[in-house]
C-alpha positions in Angstrom: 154.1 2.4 153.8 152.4 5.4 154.1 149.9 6.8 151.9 149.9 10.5 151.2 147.3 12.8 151.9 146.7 14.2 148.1 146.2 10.1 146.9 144.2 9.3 149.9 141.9 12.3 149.4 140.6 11.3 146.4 139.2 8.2 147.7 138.3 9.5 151.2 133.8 9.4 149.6 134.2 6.3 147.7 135.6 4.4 151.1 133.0 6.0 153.2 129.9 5.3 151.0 131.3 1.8 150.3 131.1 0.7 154.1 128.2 2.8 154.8 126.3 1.1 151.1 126.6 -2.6 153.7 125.0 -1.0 157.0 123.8 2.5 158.5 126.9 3.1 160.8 128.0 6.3 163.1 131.3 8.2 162.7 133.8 6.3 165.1 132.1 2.8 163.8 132.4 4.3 160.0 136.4 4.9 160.9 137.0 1.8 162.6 135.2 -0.5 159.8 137.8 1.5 157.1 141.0 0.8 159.7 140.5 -2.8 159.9 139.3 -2.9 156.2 142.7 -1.3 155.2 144.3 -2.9 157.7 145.1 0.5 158.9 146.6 2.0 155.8 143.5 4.4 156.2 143.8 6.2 159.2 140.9 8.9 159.4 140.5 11.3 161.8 136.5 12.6 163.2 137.5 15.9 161.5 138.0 14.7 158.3 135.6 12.2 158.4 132.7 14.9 159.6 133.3 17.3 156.9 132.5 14.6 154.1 129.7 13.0 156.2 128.1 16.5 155.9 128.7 16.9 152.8 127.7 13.6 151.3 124.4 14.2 153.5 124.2 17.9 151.3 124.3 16.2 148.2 121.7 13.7 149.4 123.9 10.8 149.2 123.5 10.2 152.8 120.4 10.7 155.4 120.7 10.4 159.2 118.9 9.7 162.3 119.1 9.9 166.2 119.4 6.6 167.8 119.7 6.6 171.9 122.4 4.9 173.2 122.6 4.5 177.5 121.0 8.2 177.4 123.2 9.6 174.8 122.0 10.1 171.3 124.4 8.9 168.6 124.0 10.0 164.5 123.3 7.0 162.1 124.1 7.2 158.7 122.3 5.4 155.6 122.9 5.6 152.4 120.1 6.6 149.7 119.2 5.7 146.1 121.3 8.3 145.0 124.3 7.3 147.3 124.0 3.7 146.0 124.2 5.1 142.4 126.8 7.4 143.2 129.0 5.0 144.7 128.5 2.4 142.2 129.7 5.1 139.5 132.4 5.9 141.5 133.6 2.5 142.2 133.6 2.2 138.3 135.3 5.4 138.0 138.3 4.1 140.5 138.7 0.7 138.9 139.0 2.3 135.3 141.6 4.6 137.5 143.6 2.2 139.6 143.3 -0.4 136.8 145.0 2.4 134.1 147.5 3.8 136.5 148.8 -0.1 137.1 148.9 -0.7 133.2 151.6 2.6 133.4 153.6 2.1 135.6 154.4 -1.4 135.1 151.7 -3.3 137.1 149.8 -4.4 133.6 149.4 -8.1 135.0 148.0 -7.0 137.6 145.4 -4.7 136.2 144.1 -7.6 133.7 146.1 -6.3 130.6 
């Protein structure tokens, strides 16, 4: 099944910081980490996924660095004090979310109710 874009898009930050909150990662290996995660029920593209990197970065959840690899350079991301607090409020935020939404419609055992 498919998930669709306006449910996915609320989630898009709390995924990225999550994987990002283990180990400094660059774009494609940030994408790939959330496919196998999901088991490719998230499927971002670099153009959605730069956008947030940029702007998680403005709010200075994020910082990055230049690493050269075989000549090229290639962007790290790390996550900062304020990333780690963000995503740990967010991750509250969605299990108060998920776990309410299962209680209505009709996934109460599964939510812990």
């Amino acid at each position: 099944m498919k998930i669709g874009k306006e449910l996915a898009k609320g989630s898009t930050e709390l995924l990225v910081l999550s994987v990002i909150s283990e180990e400094d990662m660059y774009g494609y290996q940030i994408i790939k980490t959330i496919e196998k995660r999901s088991e490719d029920v998230f499927k971002m593209k670099e153009g959605t996924l730069y956008p947030i990197l940029h702007n998680l970065e403005s709010k200075g959840y994020l910082s990055s660095y230049l690493v050269d690899v075989s000549g090229r350079s290639r962007k790290y991301y790390k996550i900062t004090d304020k990333g780690l607090k963000q995503f740990e409020e967010k991750k509250e935020e969605w299990n108060l979310y998920s776990s309410s939404v299962l209680k209505v419609i009709g996934g109460a055992e599964l939510a812990g109710a």
